[in-house]
N, C-alpha and C positions, 0 to 999 in steps of 0.2 A: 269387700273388694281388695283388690292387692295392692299396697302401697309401692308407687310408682316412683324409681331413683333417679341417676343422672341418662340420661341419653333413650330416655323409655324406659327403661331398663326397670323390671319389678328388684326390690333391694336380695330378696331370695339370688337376684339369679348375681346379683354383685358378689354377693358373700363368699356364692360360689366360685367364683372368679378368684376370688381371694385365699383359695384352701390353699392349707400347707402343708406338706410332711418333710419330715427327714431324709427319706433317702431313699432309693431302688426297693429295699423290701418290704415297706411301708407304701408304696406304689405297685407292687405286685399284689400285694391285697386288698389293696382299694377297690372299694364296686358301689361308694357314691356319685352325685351327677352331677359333679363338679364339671368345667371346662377346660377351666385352667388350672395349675397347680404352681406352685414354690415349692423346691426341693431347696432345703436349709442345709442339709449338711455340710461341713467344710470339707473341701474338694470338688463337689459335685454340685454346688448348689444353683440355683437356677429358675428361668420359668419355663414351663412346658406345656402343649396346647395339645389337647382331644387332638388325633386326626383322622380320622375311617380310611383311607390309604395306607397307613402304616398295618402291616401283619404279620411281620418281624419283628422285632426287638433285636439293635447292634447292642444292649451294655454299655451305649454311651451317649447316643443321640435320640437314639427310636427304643419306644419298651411296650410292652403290653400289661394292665394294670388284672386285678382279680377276676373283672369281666372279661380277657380277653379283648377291651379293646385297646385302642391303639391311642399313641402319643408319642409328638416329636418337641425336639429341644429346641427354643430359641434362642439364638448366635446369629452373630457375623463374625466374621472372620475366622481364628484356627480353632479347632476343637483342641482338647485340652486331653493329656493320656489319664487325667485323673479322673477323669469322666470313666473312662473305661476298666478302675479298678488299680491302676496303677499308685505306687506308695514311695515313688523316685525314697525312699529314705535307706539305703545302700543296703539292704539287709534284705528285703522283700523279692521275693521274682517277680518280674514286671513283665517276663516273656508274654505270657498271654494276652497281658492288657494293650500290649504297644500293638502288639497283632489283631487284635478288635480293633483298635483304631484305625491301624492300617486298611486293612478288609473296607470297613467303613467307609474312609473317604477313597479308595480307590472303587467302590460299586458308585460312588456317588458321579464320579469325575474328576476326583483329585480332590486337594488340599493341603493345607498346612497343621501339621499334630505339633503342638507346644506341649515340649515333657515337662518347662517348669525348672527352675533351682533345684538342688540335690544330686545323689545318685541313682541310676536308674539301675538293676543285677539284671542281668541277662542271659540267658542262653542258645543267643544269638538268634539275631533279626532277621529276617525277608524283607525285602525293600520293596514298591512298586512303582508302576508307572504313575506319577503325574501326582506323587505324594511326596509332602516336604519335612523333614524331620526338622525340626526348632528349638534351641535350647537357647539358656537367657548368656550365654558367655563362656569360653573357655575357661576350663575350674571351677566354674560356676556350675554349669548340667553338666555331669558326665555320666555317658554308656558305660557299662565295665562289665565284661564276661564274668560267670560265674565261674566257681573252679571247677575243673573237670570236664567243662563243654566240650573242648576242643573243637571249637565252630569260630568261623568268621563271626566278628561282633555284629558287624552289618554285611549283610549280603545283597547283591541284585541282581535280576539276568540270569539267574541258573549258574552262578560264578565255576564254580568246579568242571560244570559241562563243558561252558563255554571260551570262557576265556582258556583259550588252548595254543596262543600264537600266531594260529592261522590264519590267514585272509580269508574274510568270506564273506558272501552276501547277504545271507542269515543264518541264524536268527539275530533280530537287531538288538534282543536284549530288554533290559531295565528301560525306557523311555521319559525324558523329562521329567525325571523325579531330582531330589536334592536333598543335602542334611548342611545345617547353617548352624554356626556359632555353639558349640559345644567341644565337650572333652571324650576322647574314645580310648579305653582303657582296654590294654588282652592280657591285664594279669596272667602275663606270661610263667612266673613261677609257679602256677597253679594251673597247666595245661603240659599237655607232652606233645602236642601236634605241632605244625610251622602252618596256625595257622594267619589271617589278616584281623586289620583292625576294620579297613572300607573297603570292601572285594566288592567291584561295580562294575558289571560288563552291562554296556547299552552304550545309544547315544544322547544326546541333548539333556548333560547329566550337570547338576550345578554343586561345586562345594564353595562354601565360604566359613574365613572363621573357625575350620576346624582344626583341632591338636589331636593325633594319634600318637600312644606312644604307650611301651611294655609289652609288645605284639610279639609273637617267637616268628611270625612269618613279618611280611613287609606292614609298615604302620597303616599307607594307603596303595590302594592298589587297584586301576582304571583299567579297561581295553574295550575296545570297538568293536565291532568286524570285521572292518577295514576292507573290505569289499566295495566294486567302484558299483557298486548298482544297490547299497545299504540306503540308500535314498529313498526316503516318503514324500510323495510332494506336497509342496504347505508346510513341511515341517523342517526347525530346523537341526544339525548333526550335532552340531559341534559343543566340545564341554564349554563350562566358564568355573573355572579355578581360581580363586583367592584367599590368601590366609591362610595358609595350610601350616602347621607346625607340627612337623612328625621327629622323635628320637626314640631311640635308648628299645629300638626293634628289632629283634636280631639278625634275621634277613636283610633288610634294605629300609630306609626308612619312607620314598615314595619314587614308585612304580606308576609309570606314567606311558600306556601301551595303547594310546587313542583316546578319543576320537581323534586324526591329522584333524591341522590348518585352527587346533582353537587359541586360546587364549589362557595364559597361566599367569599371575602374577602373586607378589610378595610370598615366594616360597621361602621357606625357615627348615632347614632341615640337618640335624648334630647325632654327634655321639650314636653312632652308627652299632649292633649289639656285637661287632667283631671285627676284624678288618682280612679274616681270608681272603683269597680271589674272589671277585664276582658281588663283594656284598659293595655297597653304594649309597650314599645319604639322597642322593636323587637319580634318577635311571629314566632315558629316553627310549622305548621299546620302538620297535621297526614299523610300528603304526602310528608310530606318533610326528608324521610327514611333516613339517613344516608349521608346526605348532610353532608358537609367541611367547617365550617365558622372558617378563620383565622383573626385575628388580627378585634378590634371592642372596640366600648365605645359607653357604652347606659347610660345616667343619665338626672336626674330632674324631673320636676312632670311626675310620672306615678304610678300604682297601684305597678305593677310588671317591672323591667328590661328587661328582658326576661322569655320568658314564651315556653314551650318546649310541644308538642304535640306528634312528629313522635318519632318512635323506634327507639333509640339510635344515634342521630346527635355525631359529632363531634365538640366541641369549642376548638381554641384551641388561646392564648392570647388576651382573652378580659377581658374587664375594663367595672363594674358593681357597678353605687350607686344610691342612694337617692330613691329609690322608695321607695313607703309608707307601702307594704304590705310584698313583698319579691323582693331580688336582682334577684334570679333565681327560677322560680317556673316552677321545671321537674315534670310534669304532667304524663311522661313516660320517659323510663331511658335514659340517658346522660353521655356522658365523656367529660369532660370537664379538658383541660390540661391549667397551668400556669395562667398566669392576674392577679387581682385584685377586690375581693369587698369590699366596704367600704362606710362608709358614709360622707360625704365632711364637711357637720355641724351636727348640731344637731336637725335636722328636724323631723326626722321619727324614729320609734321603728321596720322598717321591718329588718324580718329573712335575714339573707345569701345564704341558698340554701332547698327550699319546697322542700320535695321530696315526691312524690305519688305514686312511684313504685321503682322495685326491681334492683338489678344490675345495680346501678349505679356507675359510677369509677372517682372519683374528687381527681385528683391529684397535686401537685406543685404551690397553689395556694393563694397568700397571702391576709390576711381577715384581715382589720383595723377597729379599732371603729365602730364594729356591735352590735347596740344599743337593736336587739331584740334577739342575740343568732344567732350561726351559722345552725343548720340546727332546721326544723319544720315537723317530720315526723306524726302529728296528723291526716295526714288525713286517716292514717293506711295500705295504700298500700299491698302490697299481699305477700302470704308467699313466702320465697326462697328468701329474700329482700339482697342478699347479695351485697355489699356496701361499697367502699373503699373511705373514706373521710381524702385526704393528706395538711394539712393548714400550713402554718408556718406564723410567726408573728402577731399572733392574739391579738389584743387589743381593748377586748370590753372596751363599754361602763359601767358605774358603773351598779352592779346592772344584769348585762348580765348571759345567760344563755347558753348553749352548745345542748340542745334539748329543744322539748317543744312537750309536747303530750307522748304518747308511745311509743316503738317502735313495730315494728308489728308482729305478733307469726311466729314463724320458722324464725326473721331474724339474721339478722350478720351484723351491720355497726362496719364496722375499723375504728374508728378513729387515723391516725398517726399527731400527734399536735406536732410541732417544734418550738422553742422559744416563748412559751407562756408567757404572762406579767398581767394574770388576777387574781381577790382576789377572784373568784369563779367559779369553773366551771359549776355545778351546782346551780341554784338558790336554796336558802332554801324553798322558800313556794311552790316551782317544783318539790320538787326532784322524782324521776320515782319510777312509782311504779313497780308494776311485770310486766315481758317484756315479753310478749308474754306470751304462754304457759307455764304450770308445768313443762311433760315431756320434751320438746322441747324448752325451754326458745327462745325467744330473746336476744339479750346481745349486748355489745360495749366491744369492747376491745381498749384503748388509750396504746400510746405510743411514743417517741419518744423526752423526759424528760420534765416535763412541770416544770414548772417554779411557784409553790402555797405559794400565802401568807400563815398564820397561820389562816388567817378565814376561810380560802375555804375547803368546806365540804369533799373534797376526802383527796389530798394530797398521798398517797401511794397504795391506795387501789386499786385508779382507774384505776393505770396500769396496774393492771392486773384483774383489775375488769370487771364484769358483772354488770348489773343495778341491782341495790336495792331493795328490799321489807319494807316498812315501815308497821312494827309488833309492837301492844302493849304489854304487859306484865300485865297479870292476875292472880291473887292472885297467884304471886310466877311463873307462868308457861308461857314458853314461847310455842303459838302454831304455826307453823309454815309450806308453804308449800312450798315452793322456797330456794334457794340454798343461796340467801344471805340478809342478814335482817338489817333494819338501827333500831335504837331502840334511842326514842328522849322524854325522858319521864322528867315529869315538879317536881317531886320530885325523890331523892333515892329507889333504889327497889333492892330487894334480887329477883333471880333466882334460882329456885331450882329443874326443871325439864322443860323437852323438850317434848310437845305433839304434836306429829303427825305422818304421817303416809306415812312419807317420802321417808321411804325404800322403801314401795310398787310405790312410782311415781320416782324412780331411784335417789333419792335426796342421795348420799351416804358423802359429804361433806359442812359442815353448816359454813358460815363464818359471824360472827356477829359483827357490830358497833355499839360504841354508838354515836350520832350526838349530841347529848344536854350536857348542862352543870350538868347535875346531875349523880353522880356515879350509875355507874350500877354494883349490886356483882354477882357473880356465885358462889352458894355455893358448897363447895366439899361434892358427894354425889355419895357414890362408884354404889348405885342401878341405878342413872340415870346417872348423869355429873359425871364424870371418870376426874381430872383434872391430872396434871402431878405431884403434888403434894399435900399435904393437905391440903395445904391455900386454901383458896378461893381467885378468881381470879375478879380483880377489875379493872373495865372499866371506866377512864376518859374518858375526851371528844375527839372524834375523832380517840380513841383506838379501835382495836378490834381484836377478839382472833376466831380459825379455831376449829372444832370439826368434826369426823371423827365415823358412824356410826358402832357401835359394832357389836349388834346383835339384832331384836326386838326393843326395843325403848330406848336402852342403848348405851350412845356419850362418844367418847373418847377424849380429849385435844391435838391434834396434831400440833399446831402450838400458838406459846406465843404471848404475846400481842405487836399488830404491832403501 
């Protein structure tokens, strides 16, 4: 009779239970009646159960032994890429094996593939839906193109097809897939293409913990559809971005084109791979509506810091220097709460914050040695530009400016400036001329006590100033068509009437300075200039005195010399 083991069990069928081989091709020629098995090798080792459903074999989970029949692997939780053949030891191609695994848990339903410490060589990935790529740490796993690929390291979504700019409703792409805590390497000197290091088109795409960097194209590089009908229902859109640490890429370091309305935090992004036009250590694409990026530091070579495309993003404590052209160029309008720009040395003469359009709101946010002036509204952006620009601690560079360009017709920036330390707010060879329109001026209004040596061109005016008109004076007459006039003339000059036609463009209040060092008079002259009294009124440098439209083209003296 058969000697009977633990649980009924005759010991024959224990033993069995108990068989072990080495590895996959020692399990391809097996055709005992074992049940179970132990696979001992290092990498793959494991238990694995008989199953008569299995009729496949993936190379990592499911195989079929000498008889043809079937067996699967037991686990919980992520399958492992070494199961699949993978050798992460920087030298081996792993393409195939990472793409068995992939295959795998995307027929299954998804998953999480752990590649393990090491390098993994590639020649670039396919990403899927609802499958997680997992590495034990940045520097710790890293992806790295092989040379020659010229392939995105990681791809989703038909990257090339899709991702193309355009709005649209599909295809939706990659789907709730992610790649977590690893290094993504595009051994760029060993490629000719521009190509990426994370090319991801889809929605409900998760990154964390990731370093991209040495890409000839952008390090990471995201976009949506951006189509208002991209919606699954039960499912949700939007990314979640954390940890990202992209440089030293020569395109841009990360490319941020959707999914709108998600969530980005602790972005890290430097040493940009050039600083022509257009390249960028972080970049907001026109689909990236109203995304959430908290907490962030972009610096070193790049044209631009940041560079803002979508309809009003939220930044809210990032740290912004050294770019060459501008710290922040909002291409379209932005708020941007608290942080830092500044320039670390003395490398570049770029702006603080481009602004290209309207309704922008930059609040709480401290500006150090900005060597070309805090904001560059030249590129003249559209009317309705109204604009709340809140700075405290600003310490340009010598020589520094507070705009550059015009401002644009019909707009309004606030400037609120809080312990300023500069000898000019205005540059003298800048200073603005007429802002915007006649009837409808542009204007600035500063406030919030600035802090002006004796050189600097405003000092009282500008707090409750509008932008300047720079007006000559001709034989005696000033002609004038805007509401306040800077007057910077290289000798003495007498003033003895006021020509224009002010009243008719609603100009009812004239406030004039003089900026140069030569006396300007206003003669008392009851038929035109009405003064407050007989003298005549006499403009040092940096003085100026208000007048108050009569009637017809006769100005009354209503405010003395400030």
């Amino acid at each position: 009779a058969a000697q009977v083991g633990w649980d009924g069990e005759t010991v024959g069928a224990q033993l069995d239970q108990a068989k072990k081989l080495a590895n996959y091709t020692a399990l391809g020629n097996y055709t005992g009646t074992a049940t179970r098995i132990e696979l001992t090798q290092s990498g793959i080792a494991g238990p694995i159960l008989r199953d008569p459903t299995v009729t496949v074999g993936d190379g990592g989970t499911t195989f079929l032994d000498g008889m043809g029949r079937g067996w699967r692997r037991i686990y919980d939780g992520a399958v492992y890429a070494k199961w699949f053949g993978a050798k992460v030891d920087g030298a081996s191609n792993d393409t195939s094996a990472v793409h068995a695994a992939i295959d795998s848990l995307a027929a299954s339903g998804g998953g999480f593939i752990d590649i393990g410490p090491g390098t993994m060589m590639v020649s670039g990935i396919t990403h899927k839906d609802k499958v997680y790529l997992l590495g034990s740490g940045k520097g710790v796993t890293t992806i790295k193109l092989i040379a020659g690929s010229n392939a995105h390291v990681i791809q989703g979504g038909d990257f090339d097809t899709n991702a193309d700019g355009v709005v649209k409703a599909t295809p939706l792409g990659c789907r709730s897939a992610g790649i977590y805590n690893l290094t993504i390497d595009g051994n760029k000197t060993a490629q000719t293409q521009a190509k990426h290091g994370l090319a991801l088109y889809g929605i409900d795409l998760s990154i964390f913990g990731v370093e991209a960097k040495n890409c000839k194209g952008w390090g990471v590089y995201t976009e949506s559809p951006g189509g208002t009908f991209s919606i699954v229902a039960g499912q949700n859109l939007q990314h979640s971005v954390t940890g990202i640490e992209a440089h030293h890429n020569d395109l841009g370091n990360f490319f941020y084109n959707g999914q709108s309305d998600s969530n980005l935090s602790d972005i890290m992004c430097y040493e940009c791979g050039g600083d022509t036009e257009g390249q960028a250590n972080l970049k907001i694409g026109s689909k990236g509506t109203g995304v959430r990026l908290v907490g962030g530091h972009c610096w070193g070579v790049s044209a631009y810091g940041v560079i803002n495309e979508a309809d009003c993003p939220e930044f809210s404590d990032f740290h912004v220097e050294s770019a060459t052209v501008a710290k922040v160029w909002a291409k379209d309008k932005i708020t941007w709460t608290g942080g830092h720009i500044y320039e670390a040395g003395t490398k570049t003469s770029a702006v603080g914050f481009k602004l290209d359009k309207d309704y922008n709101n930059i609040r709480g946010v401290r500006a150090t040695n900005i060597r070309g002036g805090l904001l560059d509204t030249s590129a003249g952006g559209v009317a309705g530009n109204n604009s709340v620009v809140e700075v405290y601690g600003y310490t340009a560079a010598a020589g520094s400016i507070l705009s550059v360009g015009t401002i644009p017709t019909n707009s309004d920036i606030e400037l609120r400036l809080f312990g300023l330390t500069v000898s000019s707010l205005f540059q003298r060879s800048q200073k603005l001329t007429t802002l915007g329109g006649i009837s409808s001026p542009g204007h600035i209004t500063a406030s919030g006590g600035l802090d002006m040596s004796s050189s600097g061109i405003d000092r009282a005016n500008y707090i409750a100033g509008q932008g300047w008109a720079a007006v000559a004076v001709v034989a005696g007459v000033l002609s004038v068509a805007t509401s306040f006039v800077v007057l910077n003339e290289a000798s003495p000059v007498n003033v003895t009437d006021i020509l224009s036609t002010a009243g008719q463009l609603g100009i009812l209040e004239l406030t004039i300075r003089n900026s140069g060092a030569s006396a300007v008079t206003f003669a008392h002259n009851t038929a035109k200039l009405r003064n407050n009294s007989a003298a005549n009124i006499v403009l040092s440098q940096h003085q100026s005195v208000k007048y108050t439209l009569v009637s017809g083209s006769i100005w009354q003296q209503t405010g003395g010399k400030v």
